[in-house]
MMTF fields as JSON, N, C-alpha, C and O atoms, coordinates in Angstrom:
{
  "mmtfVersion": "1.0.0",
  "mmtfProducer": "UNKNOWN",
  "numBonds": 351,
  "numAtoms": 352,
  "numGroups": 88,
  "numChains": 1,
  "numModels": 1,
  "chainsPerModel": [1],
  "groupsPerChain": [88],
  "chainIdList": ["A"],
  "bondAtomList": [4, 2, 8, 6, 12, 10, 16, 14, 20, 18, 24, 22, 28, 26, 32, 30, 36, 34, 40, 38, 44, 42, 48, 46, 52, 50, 56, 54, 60, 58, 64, 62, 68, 66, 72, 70, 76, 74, 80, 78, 84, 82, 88, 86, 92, 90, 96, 94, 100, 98, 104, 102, 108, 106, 112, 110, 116, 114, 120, 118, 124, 122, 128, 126, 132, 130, 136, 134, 140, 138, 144, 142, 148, 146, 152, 150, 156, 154, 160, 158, 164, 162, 168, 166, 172, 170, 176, 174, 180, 178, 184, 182, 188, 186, 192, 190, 196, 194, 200, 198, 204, 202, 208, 206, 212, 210, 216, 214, 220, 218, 224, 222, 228, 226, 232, 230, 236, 234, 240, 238, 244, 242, 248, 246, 252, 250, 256, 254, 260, 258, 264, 262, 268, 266, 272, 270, 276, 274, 280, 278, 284, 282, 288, 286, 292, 290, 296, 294, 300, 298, 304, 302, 308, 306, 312, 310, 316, 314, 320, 318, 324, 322, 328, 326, 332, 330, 336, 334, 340, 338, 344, 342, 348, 346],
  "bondOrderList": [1, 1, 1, 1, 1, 1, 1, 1, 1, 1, 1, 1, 1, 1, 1, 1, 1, 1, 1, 1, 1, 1, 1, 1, 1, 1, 1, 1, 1, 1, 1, 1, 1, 1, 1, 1, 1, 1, 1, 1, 1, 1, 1, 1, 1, 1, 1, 1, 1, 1, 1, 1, 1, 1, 1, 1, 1, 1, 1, 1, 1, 1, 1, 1, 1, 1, 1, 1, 1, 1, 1, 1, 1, 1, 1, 1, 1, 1, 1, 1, 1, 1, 1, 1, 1, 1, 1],
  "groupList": [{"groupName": "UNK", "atomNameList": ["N", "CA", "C", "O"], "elementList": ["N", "C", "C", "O"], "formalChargeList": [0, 0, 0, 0], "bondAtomList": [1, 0, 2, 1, 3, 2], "bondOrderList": [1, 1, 2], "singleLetterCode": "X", "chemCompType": "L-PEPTIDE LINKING"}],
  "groupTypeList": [0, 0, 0, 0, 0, 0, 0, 0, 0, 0, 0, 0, 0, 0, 0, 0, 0, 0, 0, 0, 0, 0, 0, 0, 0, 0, 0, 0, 0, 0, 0, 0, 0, 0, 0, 0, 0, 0, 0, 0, 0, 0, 0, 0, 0, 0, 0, 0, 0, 0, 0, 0, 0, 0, 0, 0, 0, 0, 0, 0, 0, 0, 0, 0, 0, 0, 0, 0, 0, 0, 0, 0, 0, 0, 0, 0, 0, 0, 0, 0, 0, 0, 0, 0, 0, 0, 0, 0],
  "groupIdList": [1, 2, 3, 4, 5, 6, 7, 8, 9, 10, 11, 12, 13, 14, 15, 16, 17, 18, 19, 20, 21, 22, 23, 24, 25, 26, 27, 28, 29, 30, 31, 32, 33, 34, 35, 36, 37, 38, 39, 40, 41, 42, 43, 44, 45, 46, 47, 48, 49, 50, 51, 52, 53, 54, 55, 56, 57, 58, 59, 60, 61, 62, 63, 64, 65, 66, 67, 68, 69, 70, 71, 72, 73, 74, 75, 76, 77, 78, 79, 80, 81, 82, 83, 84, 85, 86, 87, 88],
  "secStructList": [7, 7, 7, 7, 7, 7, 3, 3, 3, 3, 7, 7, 7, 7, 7, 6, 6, 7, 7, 2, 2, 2, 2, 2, 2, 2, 2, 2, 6, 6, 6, 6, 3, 3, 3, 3, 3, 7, 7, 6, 6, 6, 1, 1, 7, 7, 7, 7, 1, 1, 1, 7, 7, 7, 7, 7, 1, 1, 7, 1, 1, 1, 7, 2, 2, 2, 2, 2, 2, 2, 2, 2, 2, 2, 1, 1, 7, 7, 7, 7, 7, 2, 2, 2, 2, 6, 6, 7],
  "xCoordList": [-52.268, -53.676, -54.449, -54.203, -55.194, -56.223, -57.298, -57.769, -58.119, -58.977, -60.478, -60.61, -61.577, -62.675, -63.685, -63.84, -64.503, -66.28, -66.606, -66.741, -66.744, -67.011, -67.838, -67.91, -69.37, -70.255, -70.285, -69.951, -70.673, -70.749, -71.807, -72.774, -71.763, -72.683, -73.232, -72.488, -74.159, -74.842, -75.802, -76.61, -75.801, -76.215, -77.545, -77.716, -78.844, -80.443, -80.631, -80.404, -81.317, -81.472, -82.704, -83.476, -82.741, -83.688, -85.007, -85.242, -85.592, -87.167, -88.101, -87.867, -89.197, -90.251, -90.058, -89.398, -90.591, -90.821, -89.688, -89.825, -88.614, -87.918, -88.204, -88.75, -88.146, -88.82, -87.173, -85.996, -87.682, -86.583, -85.775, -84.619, -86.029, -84.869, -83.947, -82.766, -84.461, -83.185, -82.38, -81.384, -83.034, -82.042, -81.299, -80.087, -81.808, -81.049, -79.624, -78.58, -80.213, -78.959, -77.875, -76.748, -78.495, -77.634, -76.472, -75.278, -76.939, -76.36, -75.065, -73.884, -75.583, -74.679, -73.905, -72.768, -73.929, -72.905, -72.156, -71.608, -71.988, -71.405, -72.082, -71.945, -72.688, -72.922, -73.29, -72.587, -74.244, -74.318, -73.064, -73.145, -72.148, -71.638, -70.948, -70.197, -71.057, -69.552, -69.069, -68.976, -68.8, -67.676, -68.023, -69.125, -67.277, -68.007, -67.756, -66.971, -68.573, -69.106, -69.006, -69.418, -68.316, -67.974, -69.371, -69.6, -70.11, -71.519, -71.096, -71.025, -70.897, -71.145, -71.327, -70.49, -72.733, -73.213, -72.557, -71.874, -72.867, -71.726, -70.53, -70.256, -69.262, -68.17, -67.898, -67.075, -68.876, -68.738, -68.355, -67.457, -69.195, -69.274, -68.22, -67.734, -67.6, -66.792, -66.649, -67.571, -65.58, -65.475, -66.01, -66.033, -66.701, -66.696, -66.921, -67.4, -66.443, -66.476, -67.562, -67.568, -68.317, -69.803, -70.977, -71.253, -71.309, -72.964, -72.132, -71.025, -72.945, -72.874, -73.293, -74.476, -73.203, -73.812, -73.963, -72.942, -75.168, -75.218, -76.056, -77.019, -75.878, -76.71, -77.543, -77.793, -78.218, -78.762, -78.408, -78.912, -77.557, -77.2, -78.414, -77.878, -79.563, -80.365, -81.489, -81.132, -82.59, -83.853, -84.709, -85.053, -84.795, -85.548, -87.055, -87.73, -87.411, -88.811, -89.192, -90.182, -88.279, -88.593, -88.655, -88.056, -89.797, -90.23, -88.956, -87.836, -89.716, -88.706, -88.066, -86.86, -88.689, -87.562, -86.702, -85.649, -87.768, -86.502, -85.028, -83.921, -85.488, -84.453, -83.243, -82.074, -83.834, -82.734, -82.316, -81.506, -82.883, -82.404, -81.27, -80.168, -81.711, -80.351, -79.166, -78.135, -78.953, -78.282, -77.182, -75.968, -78.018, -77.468, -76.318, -75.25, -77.206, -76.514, -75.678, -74.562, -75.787, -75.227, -74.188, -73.339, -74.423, -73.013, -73.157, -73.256, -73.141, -72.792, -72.978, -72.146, -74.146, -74.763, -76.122, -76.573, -76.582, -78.216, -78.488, -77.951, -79.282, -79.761, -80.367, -80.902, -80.328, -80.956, -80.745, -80.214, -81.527, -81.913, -83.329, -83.954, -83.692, -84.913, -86.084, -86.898, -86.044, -86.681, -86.889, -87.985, -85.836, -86.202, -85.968, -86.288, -85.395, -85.757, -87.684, -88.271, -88.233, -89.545, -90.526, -91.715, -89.748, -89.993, -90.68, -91.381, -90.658, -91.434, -90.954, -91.23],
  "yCoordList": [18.803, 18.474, 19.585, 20.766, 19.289, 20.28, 20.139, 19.003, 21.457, 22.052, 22.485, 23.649, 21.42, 22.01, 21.9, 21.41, 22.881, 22.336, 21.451, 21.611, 20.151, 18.86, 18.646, 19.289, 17.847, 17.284, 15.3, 14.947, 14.453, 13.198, 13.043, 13.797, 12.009, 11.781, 10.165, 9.184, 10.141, 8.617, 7.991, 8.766, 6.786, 5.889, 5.931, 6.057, 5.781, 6.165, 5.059, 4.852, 4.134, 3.249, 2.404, 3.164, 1.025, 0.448, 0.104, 0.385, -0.332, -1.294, -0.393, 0.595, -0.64, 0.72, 0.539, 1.274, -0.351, -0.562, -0.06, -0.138, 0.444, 1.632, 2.574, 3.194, 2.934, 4.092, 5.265, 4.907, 6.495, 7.639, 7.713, 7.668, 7.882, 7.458, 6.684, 6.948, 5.371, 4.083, 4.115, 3.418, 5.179, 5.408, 6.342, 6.266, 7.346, 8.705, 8.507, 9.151, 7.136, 6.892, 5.871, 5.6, 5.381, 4.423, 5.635, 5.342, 6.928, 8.071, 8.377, 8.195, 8.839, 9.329, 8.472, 8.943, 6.972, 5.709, 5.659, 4.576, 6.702, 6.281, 5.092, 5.009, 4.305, 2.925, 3.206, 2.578, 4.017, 4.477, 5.402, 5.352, 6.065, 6.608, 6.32, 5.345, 7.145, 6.389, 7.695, 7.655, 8.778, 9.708, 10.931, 11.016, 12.168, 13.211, 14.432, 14.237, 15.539, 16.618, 17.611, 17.794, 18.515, 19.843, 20.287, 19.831, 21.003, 21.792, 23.403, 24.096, 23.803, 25.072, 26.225, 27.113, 26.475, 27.409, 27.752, 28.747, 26.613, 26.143, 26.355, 26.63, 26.5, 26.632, 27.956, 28.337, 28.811, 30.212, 30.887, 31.722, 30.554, 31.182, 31.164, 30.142, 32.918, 32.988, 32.873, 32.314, 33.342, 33.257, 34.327, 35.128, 34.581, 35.771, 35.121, 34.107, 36.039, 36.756, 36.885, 36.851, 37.005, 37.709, 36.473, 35.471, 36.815, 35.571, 34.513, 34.506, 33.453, 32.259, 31.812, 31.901, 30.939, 30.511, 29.19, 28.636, 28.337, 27.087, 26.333, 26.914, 24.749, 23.834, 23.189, 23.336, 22.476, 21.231, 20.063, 19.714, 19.196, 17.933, 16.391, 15.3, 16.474, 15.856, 15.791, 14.615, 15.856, 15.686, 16.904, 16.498, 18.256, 18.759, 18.578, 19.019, 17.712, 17.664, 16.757, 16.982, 15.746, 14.599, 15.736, 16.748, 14.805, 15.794, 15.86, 15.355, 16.716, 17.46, 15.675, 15.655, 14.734, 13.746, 12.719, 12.188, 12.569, 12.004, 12.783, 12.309, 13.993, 14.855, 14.935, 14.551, 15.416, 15.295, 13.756, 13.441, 13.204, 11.697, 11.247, 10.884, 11.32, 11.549, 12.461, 11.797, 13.557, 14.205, 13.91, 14.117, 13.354, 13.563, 11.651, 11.394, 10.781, 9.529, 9.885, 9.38, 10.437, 10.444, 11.583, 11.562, 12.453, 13.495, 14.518, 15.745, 13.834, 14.016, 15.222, 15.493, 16.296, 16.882, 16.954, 16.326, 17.605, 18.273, 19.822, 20.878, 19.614, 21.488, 22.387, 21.79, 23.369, 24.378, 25.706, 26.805, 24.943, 26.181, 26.55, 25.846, 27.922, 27.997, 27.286, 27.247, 26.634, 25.666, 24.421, 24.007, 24.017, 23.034, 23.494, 22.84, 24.647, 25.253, 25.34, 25.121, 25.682, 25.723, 24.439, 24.537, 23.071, 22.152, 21.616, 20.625, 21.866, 22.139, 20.832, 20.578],
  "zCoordList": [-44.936, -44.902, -45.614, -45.369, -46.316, -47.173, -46.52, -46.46, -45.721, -45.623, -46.538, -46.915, -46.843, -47.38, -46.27, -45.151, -47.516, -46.604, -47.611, -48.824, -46.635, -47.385, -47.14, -46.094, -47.309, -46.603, -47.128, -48.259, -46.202, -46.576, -47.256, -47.14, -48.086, -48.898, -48.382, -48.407, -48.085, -47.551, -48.641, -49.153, -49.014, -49.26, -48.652, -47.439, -49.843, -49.2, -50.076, -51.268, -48.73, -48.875, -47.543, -46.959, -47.238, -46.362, -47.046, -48.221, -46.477, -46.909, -46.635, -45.938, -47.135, -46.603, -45.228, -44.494, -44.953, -43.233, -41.801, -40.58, -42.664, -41.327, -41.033, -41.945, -40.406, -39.795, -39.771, -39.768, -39.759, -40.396, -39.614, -40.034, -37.915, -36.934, -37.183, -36.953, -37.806, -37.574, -39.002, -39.195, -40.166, -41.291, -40.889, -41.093, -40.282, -39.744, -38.905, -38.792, -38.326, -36.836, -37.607, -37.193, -38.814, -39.751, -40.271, -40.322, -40.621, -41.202, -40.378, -40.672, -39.38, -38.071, -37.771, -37.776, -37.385, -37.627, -38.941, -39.148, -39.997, -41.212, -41.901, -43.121, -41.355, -42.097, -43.612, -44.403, -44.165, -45.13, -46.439, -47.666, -45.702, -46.333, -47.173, -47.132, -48.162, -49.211, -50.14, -51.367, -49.364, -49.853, -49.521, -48.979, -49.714, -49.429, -50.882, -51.81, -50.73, -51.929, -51.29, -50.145, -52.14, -51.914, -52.67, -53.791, -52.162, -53.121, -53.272, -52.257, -54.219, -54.961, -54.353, -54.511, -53.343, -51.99, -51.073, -50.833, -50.416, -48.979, -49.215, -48.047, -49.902, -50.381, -50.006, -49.173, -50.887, -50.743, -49.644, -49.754, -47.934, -47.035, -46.249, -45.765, -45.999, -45.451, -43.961, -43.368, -43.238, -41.705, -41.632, -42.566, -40.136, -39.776, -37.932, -37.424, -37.566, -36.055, -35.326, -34.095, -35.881, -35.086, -35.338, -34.679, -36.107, -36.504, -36.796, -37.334, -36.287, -36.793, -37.421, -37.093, -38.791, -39.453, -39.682, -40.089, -39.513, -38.827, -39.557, -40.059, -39.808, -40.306, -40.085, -38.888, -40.533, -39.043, -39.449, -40.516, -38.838, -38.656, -39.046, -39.24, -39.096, -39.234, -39.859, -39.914, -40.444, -40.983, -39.422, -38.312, -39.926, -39.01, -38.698, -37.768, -39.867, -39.986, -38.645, -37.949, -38.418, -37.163, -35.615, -35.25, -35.036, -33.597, -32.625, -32.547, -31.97, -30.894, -29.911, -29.664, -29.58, -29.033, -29.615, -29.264, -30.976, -31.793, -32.34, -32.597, -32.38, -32.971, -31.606, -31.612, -30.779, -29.466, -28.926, -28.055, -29.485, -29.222, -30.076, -29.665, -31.443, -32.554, -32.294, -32.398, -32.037, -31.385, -30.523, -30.535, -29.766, -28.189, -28.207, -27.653, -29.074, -29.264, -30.576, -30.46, -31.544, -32.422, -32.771, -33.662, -31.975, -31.959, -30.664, -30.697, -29.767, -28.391, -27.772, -26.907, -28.054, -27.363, -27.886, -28.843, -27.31, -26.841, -27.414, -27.081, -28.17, -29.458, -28.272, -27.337, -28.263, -27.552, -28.493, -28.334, -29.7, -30.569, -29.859, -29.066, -30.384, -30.379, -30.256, -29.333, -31.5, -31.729, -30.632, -30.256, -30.29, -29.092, -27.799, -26.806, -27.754, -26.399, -26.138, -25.079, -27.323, -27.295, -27.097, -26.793, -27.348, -27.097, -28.536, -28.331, -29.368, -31.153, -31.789, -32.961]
}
């Protein structure tokens, strides 16, 4: 098995009239996807031990209950970054 940092690549797509949740949760279901991309950046970063270095899974711009709602249905926990520890 070969080991990258891959990310999926989804299909952007829908009618005006969806709203970003129900494309977002289309995302997280795969329904959209159709392959994945190694990017250039991300590639680079090595392991380390100490800091973590972390992404965000979703469109951060969406509020603090849609975002924990996506989450929590779509990859099975709950953020307690900063950020939504603050409730933001």
């Amino acid at each position: 098995m070969i080991r990258i940092n891959a990310f999926r690549i989804d299909l952007v797509g829908g009618s005006c009239g969806e709203d970003l949740l129900s494309l977002a949760a289309a995302a997280v279901e795969g329904e959209g996807a159709v392959g994945h991309a190694v990017y250039m950046l991300p590639s680079f970063y090595n392991h380390d031990c100490g800091e973590e270095l972390r992404i965000c899974y979703i469109d951060a711009s969406m509020g603090y209950e849609a975002r924990q709602t996506l989450l929590s249905q779509g990859f099975g926990f709950c953020c307690n970054c900063l950020r939504c520890q603050s409730g933001d």
